[in-house]
TORBABA-541273 format. One line per 4 residues: number of its first residue (from 1); for each residue x, y, z of C-alpha. Coordinates in Angstrom, 2 decimals, always signed. Example, Ala and Ser with C-alpha at 12.3 -4.5 7.8 and 13.67 -1.06 7.14 Angstrom:
2
1> +12.30:-4.50:+7.80 ~ +13.67:-1.06:+7.14
This chain:
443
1> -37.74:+73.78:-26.63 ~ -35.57:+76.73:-26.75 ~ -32.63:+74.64:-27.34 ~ -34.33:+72.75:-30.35
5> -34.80:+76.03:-32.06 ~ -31.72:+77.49:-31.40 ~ -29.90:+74.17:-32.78 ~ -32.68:+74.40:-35.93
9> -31.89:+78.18:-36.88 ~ -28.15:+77.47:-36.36 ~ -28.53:+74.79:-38.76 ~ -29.84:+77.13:-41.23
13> -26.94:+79.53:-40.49 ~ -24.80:+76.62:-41.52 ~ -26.25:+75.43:-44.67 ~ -26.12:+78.75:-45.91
17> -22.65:+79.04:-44.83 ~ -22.40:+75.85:-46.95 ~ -23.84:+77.51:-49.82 ~ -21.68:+80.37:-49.21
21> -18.39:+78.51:-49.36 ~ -19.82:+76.33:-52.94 ~ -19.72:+80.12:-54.47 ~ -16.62:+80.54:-52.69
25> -15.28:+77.55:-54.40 ~ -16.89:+78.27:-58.15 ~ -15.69:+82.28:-58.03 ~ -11.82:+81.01:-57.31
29> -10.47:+81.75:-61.26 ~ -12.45:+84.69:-61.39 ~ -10.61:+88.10:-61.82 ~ -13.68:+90.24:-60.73
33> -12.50:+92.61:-58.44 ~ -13.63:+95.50:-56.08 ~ -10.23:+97.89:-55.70 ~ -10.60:+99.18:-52.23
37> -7.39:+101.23:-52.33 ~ -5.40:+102.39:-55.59 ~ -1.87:+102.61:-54.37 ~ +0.64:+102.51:-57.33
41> +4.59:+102.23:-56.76 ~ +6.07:+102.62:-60.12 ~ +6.87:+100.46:-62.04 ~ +5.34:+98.06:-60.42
45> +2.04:+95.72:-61.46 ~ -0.58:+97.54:-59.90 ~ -2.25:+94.26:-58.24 ~ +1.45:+93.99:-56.00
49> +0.21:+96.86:-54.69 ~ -3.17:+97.36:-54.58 ~ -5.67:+96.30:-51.92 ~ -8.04:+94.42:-53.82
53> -11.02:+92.32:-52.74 ~ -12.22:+89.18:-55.67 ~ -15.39:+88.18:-56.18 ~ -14.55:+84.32:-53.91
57> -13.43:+86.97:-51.06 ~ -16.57:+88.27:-51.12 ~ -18.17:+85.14:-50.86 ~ -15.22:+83.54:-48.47
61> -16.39:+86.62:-45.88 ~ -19.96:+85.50:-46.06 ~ -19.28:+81.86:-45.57 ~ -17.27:+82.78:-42.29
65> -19.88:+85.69:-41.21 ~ -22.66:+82.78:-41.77 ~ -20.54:+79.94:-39.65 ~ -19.83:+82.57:-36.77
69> -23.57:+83.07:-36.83 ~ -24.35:+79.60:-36.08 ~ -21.48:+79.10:-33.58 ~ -23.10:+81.71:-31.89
73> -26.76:+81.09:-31.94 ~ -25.88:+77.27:-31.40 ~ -22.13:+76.96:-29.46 ~ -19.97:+73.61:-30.13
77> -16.70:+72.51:-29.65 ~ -14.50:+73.02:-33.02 ~ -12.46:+70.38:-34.36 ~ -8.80:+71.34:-35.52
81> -8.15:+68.73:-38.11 ~ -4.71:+66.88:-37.94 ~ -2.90:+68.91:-35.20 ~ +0.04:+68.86:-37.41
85> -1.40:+70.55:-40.39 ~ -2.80:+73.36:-38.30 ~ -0.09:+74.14:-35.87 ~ +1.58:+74.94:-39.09
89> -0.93:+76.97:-40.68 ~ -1.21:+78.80:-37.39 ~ +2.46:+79.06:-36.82 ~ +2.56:+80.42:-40.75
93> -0.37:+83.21:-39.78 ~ +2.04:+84.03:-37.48 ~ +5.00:+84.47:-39.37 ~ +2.99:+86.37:-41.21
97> +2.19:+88.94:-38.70 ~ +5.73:+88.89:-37.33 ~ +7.18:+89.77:-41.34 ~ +4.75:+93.21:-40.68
101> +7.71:+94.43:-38.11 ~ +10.28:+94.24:-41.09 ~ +8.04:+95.19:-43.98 ~ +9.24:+97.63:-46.76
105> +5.38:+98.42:-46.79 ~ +4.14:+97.70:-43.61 ~ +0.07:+98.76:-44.11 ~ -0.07:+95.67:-47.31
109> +1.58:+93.51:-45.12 ~ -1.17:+94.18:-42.13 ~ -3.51:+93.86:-45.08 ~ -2.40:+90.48:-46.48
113> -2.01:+89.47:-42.67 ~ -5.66:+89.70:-42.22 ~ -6.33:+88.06:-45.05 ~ -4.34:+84.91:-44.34
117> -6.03:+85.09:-40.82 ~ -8.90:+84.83:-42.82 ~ -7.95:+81.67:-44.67 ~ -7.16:+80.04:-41.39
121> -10.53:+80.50:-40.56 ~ -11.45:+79.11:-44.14 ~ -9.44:+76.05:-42.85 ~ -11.37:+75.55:-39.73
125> -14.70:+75.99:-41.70 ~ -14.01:+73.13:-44.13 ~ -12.73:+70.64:-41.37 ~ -16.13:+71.50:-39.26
129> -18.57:+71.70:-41.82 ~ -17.64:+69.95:-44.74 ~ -19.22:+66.98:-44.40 ~ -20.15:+65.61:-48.02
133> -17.67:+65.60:-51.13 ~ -20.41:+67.24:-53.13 ~ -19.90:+70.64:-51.41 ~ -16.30:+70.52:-52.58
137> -16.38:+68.64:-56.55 ~ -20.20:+70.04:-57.51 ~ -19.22:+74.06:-57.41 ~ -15.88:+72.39:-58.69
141> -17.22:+71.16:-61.75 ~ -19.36:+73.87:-62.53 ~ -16.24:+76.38:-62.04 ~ -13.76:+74.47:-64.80
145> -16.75:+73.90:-66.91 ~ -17.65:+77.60:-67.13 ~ -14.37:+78.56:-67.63 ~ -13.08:+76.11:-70.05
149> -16.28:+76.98:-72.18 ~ -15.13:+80.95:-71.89 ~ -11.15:+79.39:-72.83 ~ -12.64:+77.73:-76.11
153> -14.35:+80.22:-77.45 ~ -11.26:+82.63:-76.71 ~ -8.85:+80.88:-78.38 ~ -11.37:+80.22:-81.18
157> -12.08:+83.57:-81.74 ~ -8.39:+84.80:-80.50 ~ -9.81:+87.91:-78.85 ~ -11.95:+88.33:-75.89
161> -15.79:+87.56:-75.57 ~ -16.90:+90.91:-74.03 ~ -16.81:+89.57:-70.59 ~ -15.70:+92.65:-68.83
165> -18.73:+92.92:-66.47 ~ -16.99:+89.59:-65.05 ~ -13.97:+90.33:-64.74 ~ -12.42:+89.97:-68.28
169> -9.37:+90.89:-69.67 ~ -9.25:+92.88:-72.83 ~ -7.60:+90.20:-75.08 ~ -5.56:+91.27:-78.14
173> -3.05:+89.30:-79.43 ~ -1.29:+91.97:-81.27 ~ -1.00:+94.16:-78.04 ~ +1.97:+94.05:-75.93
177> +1.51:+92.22:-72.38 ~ -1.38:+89.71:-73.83 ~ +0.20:+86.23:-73.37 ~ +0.42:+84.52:-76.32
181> +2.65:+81.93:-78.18 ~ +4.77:+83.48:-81.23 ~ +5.60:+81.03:-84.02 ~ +6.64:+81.78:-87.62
185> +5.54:+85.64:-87.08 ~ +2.45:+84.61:-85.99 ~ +0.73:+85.70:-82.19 ~ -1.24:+83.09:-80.99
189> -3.44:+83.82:-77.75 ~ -3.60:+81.74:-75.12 ~ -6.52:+81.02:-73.29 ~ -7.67:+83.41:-70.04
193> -10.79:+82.26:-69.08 ~ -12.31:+84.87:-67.15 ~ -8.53:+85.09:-64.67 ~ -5.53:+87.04:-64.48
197> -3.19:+84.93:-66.81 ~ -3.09:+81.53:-68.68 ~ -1.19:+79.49:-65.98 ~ -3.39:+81.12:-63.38
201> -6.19:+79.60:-65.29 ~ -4.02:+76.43:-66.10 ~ -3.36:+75.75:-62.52 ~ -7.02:+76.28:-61.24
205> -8.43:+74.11:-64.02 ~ -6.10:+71.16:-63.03 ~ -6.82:+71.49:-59.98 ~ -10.49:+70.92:-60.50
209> -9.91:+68.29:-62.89 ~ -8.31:+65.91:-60.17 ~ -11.32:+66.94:-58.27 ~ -13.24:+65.53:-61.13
213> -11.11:+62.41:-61.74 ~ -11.13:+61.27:-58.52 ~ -15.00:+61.42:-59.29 ~ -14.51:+59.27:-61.79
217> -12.39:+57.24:-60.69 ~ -14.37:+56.08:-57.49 ~ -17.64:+57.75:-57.83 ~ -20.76:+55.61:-58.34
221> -22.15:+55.32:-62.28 ~ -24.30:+58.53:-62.07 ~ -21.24:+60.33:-60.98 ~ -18.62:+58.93:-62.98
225> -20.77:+59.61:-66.23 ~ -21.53:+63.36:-65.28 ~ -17.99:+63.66:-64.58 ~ -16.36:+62.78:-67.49
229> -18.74:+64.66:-69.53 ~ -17.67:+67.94:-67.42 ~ -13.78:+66.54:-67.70 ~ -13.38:+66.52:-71.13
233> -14.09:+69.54:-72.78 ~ -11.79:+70.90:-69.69 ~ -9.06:+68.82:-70.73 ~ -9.45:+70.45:-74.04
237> -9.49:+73.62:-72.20 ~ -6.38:+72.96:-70.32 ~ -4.49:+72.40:-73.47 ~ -5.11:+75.40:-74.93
241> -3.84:+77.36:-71.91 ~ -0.85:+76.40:-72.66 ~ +0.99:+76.43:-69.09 ~ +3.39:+73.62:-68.89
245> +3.45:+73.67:-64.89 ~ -0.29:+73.17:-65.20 ~ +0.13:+69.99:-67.94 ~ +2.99:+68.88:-65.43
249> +1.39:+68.95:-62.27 ~ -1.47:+67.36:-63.70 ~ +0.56:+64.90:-65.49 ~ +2.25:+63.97:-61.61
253> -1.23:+63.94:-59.75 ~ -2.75:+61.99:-62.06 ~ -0.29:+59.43:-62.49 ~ -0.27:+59.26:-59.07
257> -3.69:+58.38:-58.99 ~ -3.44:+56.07:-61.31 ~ -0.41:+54.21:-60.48 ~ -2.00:+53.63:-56.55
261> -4.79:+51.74:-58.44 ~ -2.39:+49.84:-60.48 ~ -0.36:+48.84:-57.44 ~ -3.05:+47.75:-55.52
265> -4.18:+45.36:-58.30 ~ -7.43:+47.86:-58.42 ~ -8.49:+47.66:-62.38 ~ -11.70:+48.92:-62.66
269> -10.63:+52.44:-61.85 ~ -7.35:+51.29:-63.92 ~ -9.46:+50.84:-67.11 ~ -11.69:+53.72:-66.49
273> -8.53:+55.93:-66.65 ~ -7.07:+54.80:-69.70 ~ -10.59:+55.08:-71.63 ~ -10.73:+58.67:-70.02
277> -7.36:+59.17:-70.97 ~ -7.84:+57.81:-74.71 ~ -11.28:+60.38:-75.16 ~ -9.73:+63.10:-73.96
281> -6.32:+62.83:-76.82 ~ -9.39:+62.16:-79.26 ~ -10.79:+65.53:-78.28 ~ -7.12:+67.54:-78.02
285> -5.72:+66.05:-80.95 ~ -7.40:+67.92:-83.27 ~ -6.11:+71.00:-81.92 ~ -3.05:+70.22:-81.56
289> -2.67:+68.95:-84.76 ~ -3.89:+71.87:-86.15 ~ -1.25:+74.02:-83.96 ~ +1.57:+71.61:-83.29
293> +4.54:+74.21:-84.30 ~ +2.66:+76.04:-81.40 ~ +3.43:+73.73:-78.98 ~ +7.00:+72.67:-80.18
297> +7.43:+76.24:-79.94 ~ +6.02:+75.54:-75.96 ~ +7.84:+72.72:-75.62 ~ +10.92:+73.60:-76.92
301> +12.48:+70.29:-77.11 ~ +13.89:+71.21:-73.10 ~ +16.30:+73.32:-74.92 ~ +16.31:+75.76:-71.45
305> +19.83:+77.99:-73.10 ~ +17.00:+78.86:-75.71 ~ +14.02:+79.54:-73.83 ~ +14.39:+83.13:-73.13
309> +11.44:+82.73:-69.81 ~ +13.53:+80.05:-68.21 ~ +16.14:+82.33:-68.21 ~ +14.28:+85.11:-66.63
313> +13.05:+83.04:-63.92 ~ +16.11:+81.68:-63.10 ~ +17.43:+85.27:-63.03 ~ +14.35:+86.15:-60.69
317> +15.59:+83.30:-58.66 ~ +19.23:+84.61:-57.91 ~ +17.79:+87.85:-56.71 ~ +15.36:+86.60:-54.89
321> +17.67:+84.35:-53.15 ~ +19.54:+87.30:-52.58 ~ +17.09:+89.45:-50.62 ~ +16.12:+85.76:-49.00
325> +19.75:+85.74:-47.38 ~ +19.63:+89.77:-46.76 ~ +16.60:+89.07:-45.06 ~ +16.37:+85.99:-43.66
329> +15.28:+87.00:-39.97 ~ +11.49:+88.14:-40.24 ~ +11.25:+88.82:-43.93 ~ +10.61:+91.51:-46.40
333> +7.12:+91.43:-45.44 ~ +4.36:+89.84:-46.24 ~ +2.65:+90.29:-49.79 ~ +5.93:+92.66:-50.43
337> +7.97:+90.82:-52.58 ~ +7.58:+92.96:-55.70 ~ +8.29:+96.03:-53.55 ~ +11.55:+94.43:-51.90
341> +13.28:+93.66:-55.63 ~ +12.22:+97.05:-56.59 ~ +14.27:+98.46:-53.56 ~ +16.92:+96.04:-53.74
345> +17.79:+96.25:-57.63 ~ +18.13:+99.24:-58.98 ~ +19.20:+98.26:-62.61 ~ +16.66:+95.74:-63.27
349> +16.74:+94.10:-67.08 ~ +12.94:+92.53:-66.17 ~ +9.38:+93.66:-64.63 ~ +9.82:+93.29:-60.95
353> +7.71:+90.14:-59.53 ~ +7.97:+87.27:-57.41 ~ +10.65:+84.13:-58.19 ~ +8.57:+81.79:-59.75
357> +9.13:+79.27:-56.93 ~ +6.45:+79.63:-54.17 ~ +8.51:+78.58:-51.39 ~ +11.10:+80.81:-52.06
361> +8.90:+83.89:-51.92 ~ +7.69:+82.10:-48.48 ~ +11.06:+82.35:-47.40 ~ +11.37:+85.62:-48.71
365> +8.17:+87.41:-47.35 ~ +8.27:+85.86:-43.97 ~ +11.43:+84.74:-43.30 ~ +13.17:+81.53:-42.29
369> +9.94:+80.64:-39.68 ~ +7.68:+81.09:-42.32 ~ +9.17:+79.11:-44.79 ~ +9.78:+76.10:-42.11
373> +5.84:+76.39:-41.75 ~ +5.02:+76.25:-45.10 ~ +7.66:+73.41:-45.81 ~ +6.11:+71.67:-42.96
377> +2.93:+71.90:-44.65 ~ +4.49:+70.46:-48.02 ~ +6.05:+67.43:-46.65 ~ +3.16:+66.26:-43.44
381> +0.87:+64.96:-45.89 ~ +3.25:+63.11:-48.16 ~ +5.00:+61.78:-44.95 ~ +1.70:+61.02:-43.49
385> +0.33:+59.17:-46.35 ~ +3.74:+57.36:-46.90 ~ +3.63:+56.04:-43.25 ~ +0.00:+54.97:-43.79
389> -0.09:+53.64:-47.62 ~ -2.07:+50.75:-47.16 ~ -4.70:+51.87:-45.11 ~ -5.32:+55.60:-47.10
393> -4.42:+54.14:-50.41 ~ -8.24:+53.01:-49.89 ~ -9.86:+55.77:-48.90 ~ -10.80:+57.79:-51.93
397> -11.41:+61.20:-50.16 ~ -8.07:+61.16:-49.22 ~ -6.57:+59.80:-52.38 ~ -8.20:+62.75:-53.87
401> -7.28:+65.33:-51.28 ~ -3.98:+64.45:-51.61 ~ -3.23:+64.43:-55.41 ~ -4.87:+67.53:-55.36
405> -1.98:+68.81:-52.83 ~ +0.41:+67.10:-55.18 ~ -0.66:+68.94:-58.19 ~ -0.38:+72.40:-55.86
409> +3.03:+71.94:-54.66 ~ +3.82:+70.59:-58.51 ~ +2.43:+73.97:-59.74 ~ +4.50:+75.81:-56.77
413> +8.09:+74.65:-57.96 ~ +7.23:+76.90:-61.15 ~ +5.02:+79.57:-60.50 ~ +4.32:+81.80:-57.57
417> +0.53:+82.40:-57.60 ~ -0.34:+79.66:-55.04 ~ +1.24:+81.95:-52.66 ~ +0.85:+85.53:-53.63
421> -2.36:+85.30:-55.88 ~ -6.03:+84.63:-53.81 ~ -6.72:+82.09:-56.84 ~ -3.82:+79.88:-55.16
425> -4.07:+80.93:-51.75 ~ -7.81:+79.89:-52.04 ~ -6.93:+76.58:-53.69 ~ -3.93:+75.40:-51.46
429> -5.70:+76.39:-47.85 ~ -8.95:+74.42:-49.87 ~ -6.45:+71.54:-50.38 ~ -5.20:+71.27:-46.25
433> -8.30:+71.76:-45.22 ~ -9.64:+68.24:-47.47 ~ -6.72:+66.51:-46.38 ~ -6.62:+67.46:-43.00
437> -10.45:+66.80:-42.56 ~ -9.71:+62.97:-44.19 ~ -6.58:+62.72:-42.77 ~ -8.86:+63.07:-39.40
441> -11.26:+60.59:-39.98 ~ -8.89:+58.05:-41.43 ~ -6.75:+57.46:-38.62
């Protein structure tokens, strides 16, 4: 008798861990922030710097305090997902912990160490308790939908909506620092949502979106319909962030999606995706009719000698590199990339950040054990679904789970949030711990 009870209140403690980690998942984008500790190293951006704790950490700590709760009112045996994908997490915590010995600021890199602990525990959570698809795409949906909706009416309005309370960026084209696109002397703002930057907001909406079209894709009617009703306007959305890693990465997970079907003689999900595909250009196209010097200015026809940012990443490149060789052993330190050009380059002609290549900063952060880790964790679930194609090509959970890794690492070749941001860190350890959980069941 006291056994039944215990195993019924534990099961409470886990549904409301469950409920927990579907806020988790719909506070990801958000910007919301409690600053535990103001530290500022001029000239740096303040958020290198500062400890900070967002809104999903907030609910990420209750999920895990919740799941502890009912491991310990009701103990089982934990499952570890594929063995390869977290020996490599675990051996990246590590590294992690070992770049604190090298660190140029040794307290944020004990700081960020505990919070990648955390996600490792994050990990574990989704491949014990995630036992429905709903937990993951229903907070999913809701979280692109709200945000696209906030993205619309920004760029309608080109200003902010007065969001501050949740986390809301003062948005002013005219100002210095607002990301916008600048065509014939005009400013045009991109769309925030309620995040940190456009292709923060771009990456975290595609991300949802192959959420949603695997949904649609292999969902049953009720699901496909509500899905596509939540896709499009987020399509819309997407396009008016304007990040080109985003429209990329989608572009590559979705075909990838698609063209799976298509080999496998599959049409239904084949037709849905062109009509998908065909509603959601009839929604976009009148935007970017409207603004199409806009995004030839985006675009610009791949001419990369004129496109003054891919010249400053590729500068942020060589000097990253640079420390990467310097430093190769252990690291700068984890979370202390910023810090470590800063100390490195004294005539600087840019703002110091973070290459915009995630496994570079990897490499750079936690050195060469690190960065074997977190390549490991790239290639084992293209490797493993390559060595099992005809078997996983049919399981839609893991069709899903792995485009959305696809459209991560996509994102990670241009940008450097998935690493050093907790909107990407919360998205790619979200992304193992799908495909490792499938990637358990299907073999």
């Amino acid at each position: 008798m006291a056994s039944f009870s215990q195993e019924r209140l534990s099961q409470y403690f886990s549904t409301a861990a469950r409920i927990a980690f579907a806020v988790t998942v719909f506070l990801i984008p958000f910007r919301w922030r409690l600053e535990i500790w103001d530290r500022p190293f001029y000239p740096l951006y303040s958020d290198y710097t500062n400890f900070l704790l967002f809104a999903s950490d907030i609910a990420m700590v209750y999920t895990l305090v919740f799941w502890a709760g009912s491991l310990i009112i009701f103990p089982r045996k934990l499952k570890l997902g594929s063995m390869f994908i977290f020996i490599s997490l675990a051996g990246l915590t590590l590294a992690g912990w070992i770049s604190v010995l090298g660190s140029a600021d040794g307290i944020l890199s004990r700081y960020q160490a505990v919070r990648f602990f955390m996600l490792l525990l994050f990990y574990l959570f989704i491949v014990n308790e995630i036992k429905s698809v709903k937990w993951v795409t229903m907070p999913v949906g809701a979280q692109v939908l709200f945000q696209s909706v906030v993205v619309i009416l920004q760029v309608a309005s080109q200003s902010s909506l007065g969001l501050s309370a949740l986390g809301e960026l003062t948005l002013d084209p005219a100002e210095t620092g607002t990301s916008v696109i600048i065509t014939d002397g005009i400013r045009f703002l991109r769309g925030y949502g309620l995040s940190d930057h456009p292709n923060i907001l771009g990456g975290c909406i595609i991300f949802g979106l192959i959420l949603l079209l695997a949904s649609i894709l292999y969902g049953n009617t009720r699901t496909r319909i509500i899905s596509s009703i939540v896709f499009l306007p987020c399509f819309l959305a997407l396009v008016m962030t304007f990040s080109r890693s985003a429209w990329l990465g989608f572009f590559m997970a979705g075909s990838f999606m698609v063209g799976v079907e298509a080999f496998a003689r599959r049409w239904r999900p084949v037709k849905v995706a062109i009509l998908l595909g065909v509603l959601s250009l009839l929604i976009a196209s009148p935007f970017i009719k409207k603004n199409i010097s806009l995004f030839q200015t985006r675009v610009n026809s791949g001419n990369v000698a004129q496109d003054n940012q891919m010249q400053e990443r590729a500068f942020l490149l060589d000097a990253g590199n640079t420390i990467f060789v310097e430093h190769s052993a252990i690291g700068v330190g984890l979370g202390v990339a910023p810090l470590a050009m800063r100390d490195r380059f004294e005539n600087f002609p840019l703002n110091f950040q973070p290459p915009h290549y995630a496994i570079l900063v990897v490499a750079m952060e936690t050195g060469v054990l690190g960065g074997i880790f977190y390549l490991l964790l790239l290639v084992i679930p293209l490797v493993s679904f390559a060595s099992n194609w005809k078997s996983f090509s049919q399981k839609p959970v893991m069709l899903g789970a792995f485009a959305l890794l696809l459209a991560i690492t996509v994102v990670g070749f241009f940008d450097y949030y998935t690493w050093s941001y907790a909107y990407g860190r919360a998205w790619q350890w979200l992304g193992w711990g799908l495909y490792s959980a499938a990637l358990e069941t299907a073999v």
